[in-house]
C-alpha positions as a Python dict, from the first residue, in 0.01 Angstrom:
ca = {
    (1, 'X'): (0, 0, 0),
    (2, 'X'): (-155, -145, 302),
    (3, 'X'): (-468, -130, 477),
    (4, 'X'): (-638, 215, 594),
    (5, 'X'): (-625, 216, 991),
    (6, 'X'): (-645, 615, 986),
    (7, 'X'): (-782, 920, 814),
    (8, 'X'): (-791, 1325, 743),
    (9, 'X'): (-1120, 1424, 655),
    (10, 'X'): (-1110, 1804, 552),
    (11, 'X'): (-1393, 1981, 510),
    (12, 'X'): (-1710, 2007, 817),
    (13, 'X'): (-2024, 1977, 590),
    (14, 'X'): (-2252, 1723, 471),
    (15, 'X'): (-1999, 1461, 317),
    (16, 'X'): (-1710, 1528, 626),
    (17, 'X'): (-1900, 1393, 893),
    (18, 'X'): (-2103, 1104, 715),
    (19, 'X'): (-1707, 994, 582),
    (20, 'X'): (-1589, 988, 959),
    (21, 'X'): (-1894, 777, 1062),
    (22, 'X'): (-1868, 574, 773),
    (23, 'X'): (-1490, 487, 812),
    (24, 'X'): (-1539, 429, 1230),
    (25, 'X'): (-1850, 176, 1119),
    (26, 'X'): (-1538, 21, 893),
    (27, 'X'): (-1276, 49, 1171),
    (28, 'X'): (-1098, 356, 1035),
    (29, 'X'): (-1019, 647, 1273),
    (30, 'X'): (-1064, 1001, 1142),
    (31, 'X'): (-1084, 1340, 1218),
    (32, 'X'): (-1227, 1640, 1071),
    (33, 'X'): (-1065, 1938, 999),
    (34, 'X'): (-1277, 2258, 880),
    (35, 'X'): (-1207, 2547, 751),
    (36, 'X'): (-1467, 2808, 933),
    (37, 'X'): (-1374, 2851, 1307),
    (38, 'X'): (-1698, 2751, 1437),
    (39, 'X'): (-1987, 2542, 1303),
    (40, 'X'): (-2195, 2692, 1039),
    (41, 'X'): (-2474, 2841, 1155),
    (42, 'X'): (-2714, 3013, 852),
    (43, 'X'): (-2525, 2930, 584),
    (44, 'X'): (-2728, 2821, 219),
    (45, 'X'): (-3099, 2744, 213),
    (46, 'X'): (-3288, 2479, 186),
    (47, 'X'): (-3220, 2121, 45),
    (48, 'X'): (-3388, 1814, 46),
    (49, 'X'): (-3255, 1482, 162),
    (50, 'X'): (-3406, 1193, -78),
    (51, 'X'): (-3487, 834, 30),
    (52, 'X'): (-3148, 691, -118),
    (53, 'X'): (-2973, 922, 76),
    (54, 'X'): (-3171, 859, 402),
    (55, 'X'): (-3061, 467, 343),
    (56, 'X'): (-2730, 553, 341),
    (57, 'X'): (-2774, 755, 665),
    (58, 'X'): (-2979, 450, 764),
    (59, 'X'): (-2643, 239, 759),
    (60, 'X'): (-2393, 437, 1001),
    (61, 'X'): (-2651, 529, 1178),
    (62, 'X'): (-2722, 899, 1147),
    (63, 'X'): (-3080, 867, 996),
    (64, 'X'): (-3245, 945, 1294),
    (65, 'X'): (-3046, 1291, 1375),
    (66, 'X'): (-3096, 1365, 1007),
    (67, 'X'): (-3525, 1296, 1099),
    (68, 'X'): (-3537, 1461, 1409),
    (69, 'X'): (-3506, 1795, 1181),
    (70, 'X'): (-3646, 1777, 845),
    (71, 'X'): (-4031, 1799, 725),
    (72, 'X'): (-4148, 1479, 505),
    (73, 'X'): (-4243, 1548, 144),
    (74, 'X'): (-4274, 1263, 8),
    (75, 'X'): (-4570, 1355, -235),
    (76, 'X'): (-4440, 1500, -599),
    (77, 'X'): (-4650, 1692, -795),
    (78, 'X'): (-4604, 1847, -1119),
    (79, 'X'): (-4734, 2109, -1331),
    (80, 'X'): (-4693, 2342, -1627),
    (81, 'X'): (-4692, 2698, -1477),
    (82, 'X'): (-5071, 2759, -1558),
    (83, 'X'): (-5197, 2596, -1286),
    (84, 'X'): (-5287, 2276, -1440),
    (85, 'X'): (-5169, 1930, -1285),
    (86, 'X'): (-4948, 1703, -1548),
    (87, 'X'): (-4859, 1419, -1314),
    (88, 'X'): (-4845, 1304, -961),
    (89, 'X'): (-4675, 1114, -685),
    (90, 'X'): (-4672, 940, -367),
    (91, 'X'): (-4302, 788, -371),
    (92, 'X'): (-4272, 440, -354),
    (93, 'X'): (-4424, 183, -118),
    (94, 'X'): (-4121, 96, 141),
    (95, 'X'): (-3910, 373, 84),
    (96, 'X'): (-3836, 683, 366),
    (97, 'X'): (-4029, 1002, 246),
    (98, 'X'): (-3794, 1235, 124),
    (99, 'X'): (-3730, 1555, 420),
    (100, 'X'): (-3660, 1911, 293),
    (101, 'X'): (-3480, 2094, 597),
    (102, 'X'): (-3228, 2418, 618),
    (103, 'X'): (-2898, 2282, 479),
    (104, 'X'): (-2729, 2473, 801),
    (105, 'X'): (-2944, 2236, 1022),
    (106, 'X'): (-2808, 1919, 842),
    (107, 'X'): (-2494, 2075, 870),
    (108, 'X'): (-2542, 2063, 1245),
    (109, 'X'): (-2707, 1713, 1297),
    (110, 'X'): (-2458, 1580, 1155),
    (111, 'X'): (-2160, 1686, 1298),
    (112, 'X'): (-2352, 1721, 1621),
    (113, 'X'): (-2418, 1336, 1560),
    (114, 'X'): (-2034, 1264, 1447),
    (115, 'X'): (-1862, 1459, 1782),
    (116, 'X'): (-2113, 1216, 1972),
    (117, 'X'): (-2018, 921, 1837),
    (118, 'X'): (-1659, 1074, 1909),
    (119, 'X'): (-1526, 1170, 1595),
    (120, 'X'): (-1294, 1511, 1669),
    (121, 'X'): (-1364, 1783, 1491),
    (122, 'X'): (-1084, 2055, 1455),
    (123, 'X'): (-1226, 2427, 1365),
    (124, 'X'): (-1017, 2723, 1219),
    (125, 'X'): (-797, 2434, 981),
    (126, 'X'): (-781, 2545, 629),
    (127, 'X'): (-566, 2297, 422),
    (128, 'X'): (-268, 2485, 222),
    (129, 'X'): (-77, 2162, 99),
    (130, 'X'): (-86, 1823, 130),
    (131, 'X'): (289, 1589, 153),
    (132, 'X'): (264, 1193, 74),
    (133, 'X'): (541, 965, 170),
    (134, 'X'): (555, 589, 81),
    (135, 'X'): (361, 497, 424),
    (136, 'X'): (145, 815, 511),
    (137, 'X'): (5, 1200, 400),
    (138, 'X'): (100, 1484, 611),
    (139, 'X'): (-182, 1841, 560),
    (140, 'X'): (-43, 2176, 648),
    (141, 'X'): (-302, 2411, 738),
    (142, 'X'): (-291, 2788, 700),
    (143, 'X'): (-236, 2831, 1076),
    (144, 'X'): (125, 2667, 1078),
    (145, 'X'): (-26, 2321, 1220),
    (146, 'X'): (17, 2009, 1079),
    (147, 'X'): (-118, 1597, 1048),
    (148, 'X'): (-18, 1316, 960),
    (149, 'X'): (-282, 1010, 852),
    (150, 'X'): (-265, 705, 606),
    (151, 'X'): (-533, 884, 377),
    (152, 'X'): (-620, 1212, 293),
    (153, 'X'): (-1002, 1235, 187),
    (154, 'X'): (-1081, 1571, 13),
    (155, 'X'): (-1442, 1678, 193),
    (156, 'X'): (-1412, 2015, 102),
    (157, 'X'): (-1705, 2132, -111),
    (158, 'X'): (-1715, 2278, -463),
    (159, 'X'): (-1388, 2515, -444),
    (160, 'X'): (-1223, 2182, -315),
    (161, 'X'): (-834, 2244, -201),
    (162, 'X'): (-762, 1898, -235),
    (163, 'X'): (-921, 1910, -569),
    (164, 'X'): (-653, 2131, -704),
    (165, 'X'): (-375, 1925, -505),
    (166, 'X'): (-472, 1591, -704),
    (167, 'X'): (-479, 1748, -980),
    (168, 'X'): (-357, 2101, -1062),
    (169, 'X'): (-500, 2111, -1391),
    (170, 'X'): (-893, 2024, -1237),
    (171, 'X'): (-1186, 2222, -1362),
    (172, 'X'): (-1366, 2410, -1121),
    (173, 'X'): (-1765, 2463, -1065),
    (174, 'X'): (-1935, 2558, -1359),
    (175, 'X'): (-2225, 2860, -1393),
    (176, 'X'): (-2540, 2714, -1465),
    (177, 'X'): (-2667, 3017, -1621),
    (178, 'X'): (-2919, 3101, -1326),
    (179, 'X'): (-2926, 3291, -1006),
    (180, 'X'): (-3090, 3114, -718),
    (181, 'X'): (-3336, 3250, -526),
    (182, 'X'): (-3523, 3068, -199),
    (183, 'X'): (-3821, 3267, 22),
    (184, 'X'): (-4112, 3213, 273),
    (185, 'X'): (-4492, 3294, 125),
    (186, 'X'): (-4785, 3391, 308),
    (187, 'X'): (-4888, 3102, 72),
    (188, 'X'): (-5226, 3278, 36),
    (189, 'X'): (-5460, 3170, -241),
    (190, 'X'): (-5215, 2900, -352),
    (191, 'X'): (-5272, 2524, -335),
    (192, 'X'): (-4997, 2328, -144),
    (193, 'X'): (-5079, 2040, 7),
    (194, 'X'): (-4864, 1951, 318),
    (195, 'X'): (-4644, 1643, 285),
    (196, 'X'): (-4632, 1726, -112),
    (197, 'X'): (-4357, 1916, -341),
    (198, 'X'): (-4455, 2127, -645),
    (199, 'X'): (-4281, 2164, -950),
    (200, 'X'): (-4422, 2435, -1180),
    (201, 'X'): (-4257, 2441, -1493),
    (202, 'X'): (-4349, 2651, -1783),
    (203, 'X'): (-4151, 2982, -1940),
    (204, 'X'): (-4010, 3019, -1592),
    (205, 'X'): (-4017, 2760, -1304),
    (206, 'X'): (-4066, 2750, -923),
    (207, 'X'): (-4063, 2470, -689),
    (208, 'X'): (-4230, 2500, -338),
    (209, 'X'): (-4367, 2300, -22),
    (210, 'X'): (-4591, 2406, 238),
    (211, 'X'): (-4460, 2463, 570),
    (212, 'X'): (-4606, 2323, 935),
    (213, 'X'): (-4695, 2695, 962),
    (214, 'X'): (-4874, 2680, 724),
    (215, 'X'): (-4611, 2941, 520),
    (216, 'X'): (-4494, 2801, 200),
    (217, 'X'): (-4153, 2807, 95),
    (218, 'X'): (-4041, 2861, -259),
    (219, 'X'): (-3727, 2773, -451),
    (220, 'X'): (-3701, 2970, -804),
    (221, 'X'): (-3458, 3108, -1049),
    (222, 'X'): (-3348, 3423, -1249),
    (223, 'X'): (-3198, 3391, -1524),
    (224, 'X'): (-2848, 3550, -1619),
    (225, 'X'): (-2553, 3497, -1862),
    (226, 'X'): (-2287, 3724, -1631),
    (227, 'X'): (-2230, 3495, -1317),
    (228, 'X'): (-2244, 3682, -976),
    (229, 'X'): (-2084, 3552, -656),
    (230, 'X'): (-2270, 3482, -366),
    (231, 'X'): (-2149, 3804, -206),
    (232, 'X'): (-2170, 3996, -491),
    (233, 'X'): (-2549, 3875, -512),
    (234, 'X'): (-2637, 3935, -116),
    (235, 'X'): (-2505, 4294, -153),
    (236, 'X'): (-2823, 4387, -386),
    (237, 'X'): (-3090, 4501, -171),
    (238, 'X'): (-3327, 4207, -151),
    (239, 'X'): (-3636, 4441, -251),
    (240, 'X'): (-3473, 4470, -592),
    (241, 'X'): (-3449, 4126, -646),
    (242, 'X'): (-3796, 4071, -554),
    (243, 'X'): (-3881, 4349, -761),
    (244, 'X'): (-3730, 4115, -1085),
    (245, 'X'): (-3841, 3821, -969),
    (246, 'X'): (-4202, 3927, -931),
    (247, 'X'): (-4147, 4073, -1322),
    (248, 'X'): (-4018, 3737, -1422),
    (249, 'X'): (-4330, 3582, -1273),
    (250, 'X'): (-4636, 3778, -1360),
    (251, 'X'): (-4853, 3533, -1458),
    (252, 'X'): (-4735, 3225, -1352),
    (253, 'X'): (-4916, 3025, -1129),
    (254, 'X'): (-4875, 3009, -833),
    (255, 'X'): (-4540, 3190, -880),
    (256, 'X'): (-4693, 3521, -902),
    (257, 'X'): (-4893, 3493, -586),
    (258, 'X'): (-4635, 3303, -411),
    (259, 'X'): (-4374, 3644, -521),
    (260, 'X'): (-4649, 3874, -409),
    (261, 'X'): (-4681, 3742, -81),
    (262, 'X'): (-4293, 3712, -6),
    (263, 'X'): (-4116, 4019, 256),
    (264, 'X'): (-3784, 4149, 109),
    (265, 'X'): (-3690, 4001, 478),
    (266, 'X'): (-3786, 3664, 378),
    (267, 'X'): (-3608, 3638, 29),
    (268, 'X'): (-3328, 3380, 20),
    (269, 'X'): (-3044, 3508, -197),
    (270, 'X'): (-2876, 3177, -227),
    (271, 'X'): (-2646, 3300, -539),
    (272, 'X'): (-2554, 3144, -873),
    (273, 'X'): (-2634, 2784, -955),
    (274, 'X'): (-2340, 2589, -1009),
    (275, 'X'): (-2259, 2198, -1081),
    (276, 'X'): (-1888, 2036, -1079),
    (277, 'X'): (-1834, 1920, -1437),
    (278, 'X'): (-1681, 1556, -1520),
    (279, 'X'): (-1344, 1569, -1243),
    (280, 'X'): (-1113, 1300, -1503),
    (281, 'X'): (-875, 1235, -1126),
    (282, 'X'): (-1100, 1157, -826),
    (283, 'X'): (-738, 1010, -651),
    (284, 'X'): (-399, 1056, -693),
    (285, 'X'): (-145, 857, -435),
    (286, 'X'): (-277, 851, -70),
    (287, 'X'): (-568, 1124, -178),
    (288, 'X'): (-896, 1088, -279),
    (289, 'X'): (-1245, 1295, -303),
    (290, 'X'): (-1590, 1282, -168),
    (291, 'X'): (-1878, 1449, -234),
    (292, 'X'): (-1945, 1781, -410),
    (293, 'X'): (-1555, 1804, -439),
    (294, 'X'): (-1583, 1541, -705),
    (295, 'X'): (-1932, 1561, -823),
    (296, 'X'): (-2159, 1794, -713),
    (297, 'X'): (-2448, 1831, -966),
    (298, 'X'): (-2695, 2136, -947),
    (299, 'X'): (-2987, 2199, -730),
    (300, 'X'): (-3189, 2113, -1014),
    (301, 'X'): (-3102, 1734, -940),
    (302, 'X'): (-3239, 1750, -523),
    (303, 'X'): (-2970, 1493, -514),
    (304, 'X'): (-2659, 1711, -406),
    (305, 'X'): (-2681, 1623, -39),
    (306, 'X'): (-2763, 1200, -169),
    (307, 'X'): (-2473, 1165, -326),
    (308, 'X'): (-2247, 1320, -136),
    (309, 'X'): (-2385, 1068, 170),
    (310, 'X'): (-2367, 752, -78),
    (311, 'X'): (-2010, 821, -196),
    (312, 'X'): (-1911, 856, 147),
    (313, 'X'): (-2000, 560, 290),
    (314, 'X'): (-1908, 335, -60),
    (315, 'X'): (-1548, 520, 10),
    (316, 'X'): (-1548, 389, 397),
    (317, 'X'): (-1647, 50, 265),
    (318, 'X'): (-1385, 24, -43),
    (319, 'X'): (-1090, 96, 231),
    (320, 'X'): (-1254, -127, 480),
    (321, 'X'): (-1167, -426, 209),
    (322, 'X'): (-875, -338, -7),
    (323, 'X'): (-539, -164, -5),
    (324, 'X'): (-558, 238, -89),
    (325, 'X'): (-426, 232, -417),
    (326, 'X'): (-732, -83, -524),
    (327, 'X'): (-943, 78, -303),
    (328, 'X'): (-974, 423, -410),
    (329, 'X'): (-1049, 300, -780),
    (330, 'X'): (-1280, 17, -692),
    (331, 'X'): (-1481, 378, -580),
    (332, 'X'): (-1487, 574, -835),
    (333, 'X'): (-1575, 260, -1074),
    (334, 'X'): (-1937, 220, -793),
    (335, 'X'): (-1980, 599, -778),
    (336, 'X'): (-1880, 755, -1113),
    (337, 'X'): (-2164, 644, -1365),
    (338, 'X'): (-2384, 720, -1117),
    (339, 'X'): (-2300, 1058, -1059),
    (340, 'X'): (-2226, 1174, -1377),
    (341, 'X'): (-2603, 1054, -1508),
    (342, 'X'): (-2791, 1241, -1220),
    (343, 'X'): (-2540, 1524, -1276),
    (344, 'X'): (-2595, 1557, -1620),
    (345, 'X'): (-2965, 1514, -1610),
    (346, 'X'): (-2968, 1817, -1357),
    (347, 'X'): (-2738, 2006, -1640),
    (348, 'X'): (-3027, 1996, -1889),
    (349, 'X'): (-3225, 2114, -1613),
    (350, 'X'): (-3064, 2386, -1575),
    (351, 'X'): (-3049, 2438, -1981),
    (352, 'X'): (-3423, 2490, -1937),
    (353, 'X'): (-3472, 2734, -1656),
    (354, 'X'): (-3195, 2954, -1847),
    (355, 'X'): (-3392, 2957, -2122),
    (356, 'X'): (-3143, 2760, -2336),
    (357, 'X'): (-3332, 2480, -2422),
    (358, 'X'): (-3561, 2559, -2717),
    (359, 'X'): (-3865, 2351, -2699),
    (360, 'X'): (-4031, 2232, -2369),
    (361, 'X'): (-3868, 1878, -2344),
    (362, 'X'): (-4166, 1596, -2284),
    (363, 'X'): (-4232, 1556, -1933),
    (364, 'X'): (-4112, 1171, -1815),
    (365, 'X'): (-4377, 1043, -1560),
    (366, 'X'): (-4245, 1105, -1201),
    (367, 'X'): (-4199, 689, -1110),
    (368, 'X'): (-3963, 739, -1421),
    (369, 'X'): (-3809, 977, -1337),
    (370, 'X'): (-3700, 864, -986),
    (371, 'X'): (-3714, 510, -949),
    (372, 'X'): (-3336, 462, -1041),
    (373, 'X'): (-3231, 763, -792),
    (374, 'X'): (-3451, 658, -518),
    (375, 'X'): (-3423, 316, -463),
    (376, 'X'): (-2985, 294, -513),
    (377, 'X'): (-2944, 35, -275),
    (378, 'X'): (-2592, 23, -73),
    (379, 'X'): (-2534, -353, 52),
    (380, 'X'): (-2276, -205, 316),
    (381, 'X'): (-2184, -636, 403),
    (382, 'X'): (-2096, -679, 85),
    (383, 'X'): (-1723, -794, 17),
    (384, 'X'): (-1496, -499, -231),
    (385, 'X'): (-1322, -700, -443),
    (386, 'X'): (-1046, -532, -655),
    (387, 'X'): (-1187, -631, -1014),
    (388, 'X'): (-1445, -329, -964),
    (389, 'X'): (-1713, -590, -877),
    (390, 'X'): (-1943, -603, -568),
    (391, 'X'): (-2016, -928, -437),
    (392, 'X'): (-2383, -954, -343),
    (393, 'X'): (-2528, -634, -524),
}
């Protein structure tokens, strides 16, 4: 196969438009093709966006937008759910701060970012099938309309389309044995430092971050064996799962007082925590996936949003250097061991705030813990070279 002069992207999120900016910085034309009709507006909760991932941004130039709306944390600090400190952190001398921000505002800057850099996105254009021929791949979408590209790049989330299409026999997201649960605190009586994220652990756990209001918001678990869909979960009256949250957490600290000082109207139902397990065919042909598609790992990680960015633009640069075929497995040999370690770490994670995991594992100091995450360094200059090396990294 030859070289990549043009694209499909489906799929509007957080990996779709950092994929289009990532193959124009490599020459490639794309477009975008989502499924909603409009841009999202509301949808998930919050997320954070680490340092790794705010290099990546760094190289096709989207760290700024990505800035411009999210609140530095770049402080850690951990401790065991009865108020007491166990370690602490001030990230690492050179690196961005990590920014937590509403995923539906990434959502935005980005594609905001990607139409002004003149990427087209097309709304309302839900993928049904994908056709290769020797020299191309034509998408039919549900609304009769077809395109034609020399790549098809499966953006498409979780419940990926293109998933299925490359391989019919793919597993799908996986039940992490906890519902998710987000919410704004009156934060009163509880220590938060701004510019700092807590990690309580304990029986339960609860994460949280003080706000430039001076609210705090929380990020917390429930957990249950029976799965429930995100609809299925938003149709509960939110007072009710306050009600079993604030049960769950009596006498935690601070998750009891940050509970107590939560509105039903502030609660975050955010729905069941789910991770892609291993994907065995990232590509098949003139297709290939990106992102949470192919490896999404849990919110437990913080790294779903990373990832996704740092696959995207070691895609753009693997087509920028070889043919499709050498190019699309000289990615998944940069991206899959990567992946598959922070996903799996965020698995056992999630073991734990099930209450799965027998004993309290020991607690790894936080430089540890995210030196190896945090500091992934992309050299975007360097040369692909089809024997799954990098030149100059």
């Amino acid at each position: 196969m030859s070289r990549v002069r043009t694209a499909l992207v489906i799929g509007g999120g957080i990996a779709g438009p950092v994929t289009a900016l990532a193959l124009a910085k490599a020459g490639i034309q794309s477009t975008i093709y989502e499924a909603h009709a409009a841009a999202a507006e509301g949808v998930g909760s919050m997320l954070s966006v680490a340092p790794n991932g705010l290099a990546a941004l760094e190289i096709i130039g989207a760290a700024k937008a990505v800035e411009a709306i999210g609140q530095p944390v770049p402080g850690v600090v951990m401790a065991d759910g009865g108020g007491n400190r166990l370690a602490e952190f001030g990230g690492f001398p050179g690196l961005p701060a990590t920014l937590a921000m509403a995923r539906a505002d990434l959502f935005r800057a980005l594609s905001d970012h990607a139409v002004a850099c003149g990427v087209p996105i097309e709304y309302g254009k839900r993928l049904v099938t994908a056709e290769e021929t020797p020299t191309g791949v034509t998408a039919t979408f549900s609304d009769g309309t077809t395109a034609t590209a020399d790549v098809l790049i499966g953006a498409d989330g979780i419940r990926s389309t293109v998933r299925t299409l490359i391989d019919p026999g793919a597993p799908g997201p996986e039940y992490g044995g906890v519902l998710s649960f987000g919410g704004y605190s009156g934060g009163s009586g509880v220590e938060a430092e701004p510019g700092s994220m807590y990690f309580a652990f304990g029986r339960t756990f609860i994460g949280y971050w003080r706000l430039p209001d001076d609210r705090v918001c929380w990020f917390a678990g429930l957990p249950r064996t029976e799965p429930l869909t995100s609809a299925e979960a938003g149709r509960v009256p939110a007072a009710d799962w306050l009600a079993r949250l604030r049960e769950l957490y009596a006498g935690h600290v601070p998750g009891e007082a940050l509970l107590g000082h939560t509105e039903p109207r502030d609660l975050m139902v955010v729905g069941p925590m789910e991770r892609m397990p291993s994907v065995s065919r990232w590509h098949r042909g003139r297709m290939v996936l990106v992102g949470d598609s192919a490896h999404a790992p849990s919110s437990s990680s913080g790294q779903g949003a990373s990832l996704a960015v740092e696959s995207a633009v070691e895609l753009a640069r693997c087509l920028r250097d070889l043919p499709v075929a050498a190019a699309f497995t000289a990615y998944e040999h940069l991206r899959r061991p990567r992946v598959e370690m922070i996903g799996g770490d965020a698995a056992a994670k999630n073991k734990a705030k099930a209450g799965q995991a027998g004993a309290q594992p020991a607690m790894p100091a936080p430089e540890q813990m995210f030196a190896a995450v945090h500091r992934h360094h992309i050299d975007w200059d360097a040369t692909v070279v089809a024997d799954h090396d990098v030149t100059g990294e």
